[in-house]
C-alpha positions in Angstrom: 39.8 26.8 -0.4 37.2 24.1 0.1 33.4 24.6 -0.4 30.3 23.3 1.9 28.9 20.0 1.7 26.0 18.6 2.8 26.0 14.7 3.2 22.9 13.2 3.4 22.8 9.6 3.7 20.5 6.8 4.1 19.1 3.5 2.9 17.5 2.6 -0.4 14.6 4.2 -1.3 14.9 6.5 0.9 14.7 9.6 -1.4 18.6 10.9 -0.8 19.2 11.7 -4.8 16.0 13.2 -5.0 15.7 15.2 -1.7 19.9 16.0 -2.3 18.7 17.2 -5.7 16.4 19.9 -4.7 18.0 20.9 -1.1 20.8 21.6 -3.9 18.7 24.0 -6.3 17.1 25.7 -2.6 20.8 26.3 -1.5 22.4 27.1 -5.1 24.8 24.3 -4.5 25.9 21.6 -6.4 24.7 18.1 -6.5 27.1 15.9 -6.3 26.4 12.1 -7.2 28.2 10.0 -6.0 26.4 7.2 -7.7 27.1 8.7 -11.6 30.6 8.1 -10.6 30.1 4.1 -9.5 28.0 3.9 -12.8 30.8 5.4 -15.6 33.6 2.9 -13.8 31.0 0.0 -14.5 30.5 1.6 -17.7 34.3 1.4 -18.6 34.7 -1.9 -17.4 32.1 -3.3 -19.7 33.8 -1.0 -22.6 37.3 -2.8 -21.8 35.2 -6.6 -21.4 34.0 -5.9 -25.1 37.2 -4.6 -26.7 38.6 -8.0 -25.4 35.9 -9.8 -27.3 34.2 -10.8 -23.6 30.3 -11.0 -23.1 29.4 -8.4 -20.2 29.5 -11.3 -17.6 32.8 -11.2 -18.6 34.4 -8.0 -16.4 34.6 -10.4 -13.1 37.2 -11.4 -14.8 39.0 -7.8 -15.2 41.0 -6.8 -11.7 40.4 -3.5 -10.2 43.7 -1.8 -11.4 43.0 -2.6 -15.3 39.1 -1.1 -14.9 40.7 2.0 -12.9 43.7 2.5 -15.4 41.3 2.6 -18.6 39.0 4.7 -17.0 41.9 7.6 -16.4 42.8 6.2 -20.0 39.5 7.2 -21.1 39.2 10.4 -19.4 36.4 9.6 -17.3 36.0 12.6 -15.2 32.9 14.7 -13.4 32.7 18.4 -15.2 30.6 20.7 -13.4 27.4 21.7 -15.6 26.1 24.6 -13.1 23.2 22.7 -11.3 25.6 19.4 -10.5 27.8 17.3 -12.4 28.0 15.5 -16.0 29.8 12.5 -16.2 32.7 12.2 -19.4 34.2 9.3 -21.2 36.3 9.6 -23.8 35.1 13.3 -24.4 31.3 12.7 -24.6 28.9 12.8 -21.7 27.5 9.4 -21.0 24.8 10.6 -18.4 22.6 8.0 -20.3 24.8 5.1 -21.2 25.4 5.1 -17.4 21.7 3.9 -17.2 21.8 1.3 -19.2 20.3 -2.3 -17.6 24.0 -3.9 -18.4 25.1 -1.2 -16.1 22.2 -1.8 -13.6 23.1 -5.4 -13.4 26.8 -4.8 -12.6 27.3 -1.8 -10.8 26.9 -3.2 -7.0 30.0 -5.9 -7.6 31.6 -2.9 -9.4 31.1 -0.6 -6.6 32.0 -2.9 -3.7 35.9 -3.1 -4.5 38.0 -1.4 -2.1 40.1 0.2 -4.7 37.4 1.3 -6.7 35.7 3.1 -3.7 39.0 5.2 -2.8 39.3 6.3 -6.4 36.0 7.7 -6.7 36.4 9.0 -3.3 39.1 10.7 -4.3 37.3 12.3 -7.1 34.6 13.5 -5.2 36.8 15.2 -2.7 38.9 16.4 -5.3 35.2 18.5 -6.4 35.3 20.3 -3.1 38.8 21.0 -2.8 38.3 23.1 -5.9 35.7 25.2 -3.5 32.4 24.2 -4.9 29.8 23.8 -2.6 27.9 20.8 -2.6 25.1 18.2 -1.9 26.0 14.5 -2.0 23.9 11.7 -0.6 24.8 8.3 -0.9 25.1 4.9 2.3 28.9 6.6 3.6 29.4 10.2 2.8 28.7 11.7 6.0 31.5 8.2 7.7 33.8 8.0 4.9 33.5 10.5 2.1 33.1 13.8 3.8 33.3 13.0 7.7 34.1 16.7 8.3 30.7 17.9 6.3 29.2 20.9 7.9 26.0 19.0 8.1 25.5 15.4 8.1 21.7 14.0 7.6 20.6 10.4 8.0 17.3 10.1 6.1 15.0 7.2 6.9 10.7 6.3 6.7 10.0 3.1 7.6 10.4 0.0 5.0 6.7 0.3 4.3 6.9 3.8 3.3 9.7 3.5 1.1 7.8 0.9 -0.5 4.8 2.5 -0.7 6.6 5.5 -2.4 9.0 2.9 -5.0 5.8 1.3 -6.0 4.1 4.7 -6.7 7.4 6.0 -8.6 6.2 2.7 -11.7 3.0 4.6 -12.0 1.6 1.4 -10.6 -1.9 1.5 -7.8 -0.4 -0.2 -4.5 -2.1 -3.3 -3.5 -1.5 -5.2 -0.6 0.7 -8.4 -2.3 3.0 -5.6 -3.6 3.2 -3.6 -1.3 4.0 -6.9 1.3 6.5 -8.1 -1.3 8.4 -4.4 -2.0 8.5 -3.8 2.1 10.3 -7.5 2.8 12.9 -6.7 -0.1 13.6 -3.1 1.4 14.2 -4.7 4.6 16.4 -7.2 3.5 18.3 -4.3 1.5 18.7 -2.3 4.8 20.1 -5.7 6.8 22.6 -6.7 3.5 23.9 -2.6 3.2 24.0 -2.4 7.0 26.5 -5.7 7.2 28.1 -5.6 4.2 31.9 -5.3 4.9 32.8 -2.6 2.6 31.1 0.8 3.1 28.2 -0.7 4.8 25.1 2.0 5.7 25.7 3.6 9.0 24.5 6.3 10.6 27.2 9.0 11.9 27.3 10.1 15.2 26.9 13.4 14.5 24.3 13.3 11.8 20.6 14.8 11.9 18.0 12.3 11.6 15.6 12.9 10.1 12.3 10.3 9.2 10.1 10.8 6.6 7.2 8.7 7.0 4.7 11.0 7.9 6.4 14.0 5.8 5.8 15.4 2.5 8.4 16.0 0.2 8.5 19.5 0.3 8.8 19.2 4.3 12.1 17.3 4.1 13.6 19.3 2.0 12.2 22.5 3.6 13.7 20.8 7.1 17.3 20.1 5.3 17.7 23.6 3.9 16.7 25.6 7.4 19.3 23.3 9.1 22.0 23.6 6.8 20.9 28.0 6.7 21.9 27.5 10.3 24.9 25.5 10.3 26.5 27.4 7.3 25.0 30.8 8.5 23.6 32.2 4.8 20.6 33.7 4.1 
C-alpha cells in the first residue's frame, strides 16, 4: 500500500524545506528530503576520491556507476526517525557530514547526472511504497518524482522577496547594495534551474500555486495544510 505525498516544489529560496517541514509536523507526515539524499551520494563520492589518494576536485574524475555502486557498498540508505528521515552510511548517521562546505561545493555537478537522479528517485519512491505518508519538496517532485501526488504545490515570492528573506536568514540588516546583489543572483538561479537540461524547475500543470510575497509563514503553511485536509479528506 502506498502512503500520501505532498510535492511542493519551487525555486531557490523559496522556503519548500522549511514550509515542507512544518506542513509535515501539522499533517503528522513525514518529511521527506530529497536533498539529504543528493548530499550523502556527494558525500560517498568524495569518501571513494580520498580512499584513492584524490583531492576532492578529484570525483569529476569518478563515473556515475563507481559513486552509485560504493554508495549501496556503503549502505547509504534513508531510515525513518518518526518526524522524517536520517540519512546512513556505513552504519552511522551523517545528517552533519552531509553539510560539510566540500559537500556544498560539489553537490549540484553531483546531483545533475542522469543516473544519479533515477537512483535516488528510486529511493524516494521506494519510501512511499512502504505506505508512509509524506512531504517532499524539491525543483521536480510534483513532474518527475511523484507525478501522481495527491497534491502538487508550486511555491514562488518574487526574487526580491526571497532575497529579502535569504539575507535576513545570516542574521544580517538588509540594505539596498545587498539586497540589489542577492535579487540578481536569485534571478539568474530561477533562469539557469528553469533551462537546465536535466530536471530543470517547472511548474506542473496540475499544481497549486501558491505566492508568498505578501504572506507570513504561518499563512503558507496554514494554506498547504487546508488544501491537502481537502484533497486527502482527514481531519
Amino acid at each position: 500500500m502506498s502512503g500520501a505525498v505532498i510535492a511542493i516544489d519551487g525555486p531557490a529560496a523559496s522556503g519548500k524545506s522549511s514550509t515542507a517541514r512544518a506542513v509535515a509536523e501539522a499533517l503528522g507526515f513525514a518529511h521527506l528530503d530529497s536533498g539529504s539524499l543528493y548530499r550523502a551520494v556527494t558525500l560517498v563520492a568524495l569518501r571513494e576520491a580520498a580512499r584513492r589518494g584524490s583531492a576532492d576536485e578529484a570525483i569529476s574524475g569518478l563515473d556515475a556507476e563507481t559513486i552509485l555502486r560504493a554508495a549501496e557498498d556503503r549502505g547509504l540508505l534513508l531510515y525513518p526517525d518518526g518526524a522524517g528521515f536520517t540519512t546512513y552510511l556505513e552504519g552511522e548517521p551523517v545528517d552533519g557530514p552531509i553539510r560539510d562546505a566540500a559537500v556544498t561545493r560539489h553537490v549540484s555537478a553531483v546531483s545533475a547526472v542522469p543516473v544519479i537522479r533515477e537512483w535516488v528517485n528510486s529511493r524516494l519512491r521506494a519510501m512511499v511504497r512502504e505506505g508512509r505518508d509524506v512531504v517532499v519538496d524539491g525543483r521536480d517532485i510534483g513532474t518527475v518524482v511523484f507525478p501522481d501526488a495527491d497534491l502538487k504545490v508550486f511555491l514562488t515570492a518574487s526574487p526580491e522577496a526571497r532575497a529579502g528573506r535569504r539575507i535576513s536568514q545570516r542574521g544580517h540588516v538588509i540594505d539596498v547594495d545587498e539586497l540589489a546583489r542577492e535579487t540578481a543572483a536569485l534571478a539568474a538561479r530561477d533562469e539557469a534551474d528553469s533551462a537546465r537540461p536535466v530536471a530543470p524547475l517547472r511548474r506542473a500543470d496540475d499544481a497549486v500555486d501558491i505566492d508568498t510575497t505578501r504572506m507570513s509563514f504561518g499563512d503558507q503553511v496554514a494554506r498547504i495544510v487546508d488544501l491537502a485536509r481537502g484533497r486527502l479528506d482527514r481531519d
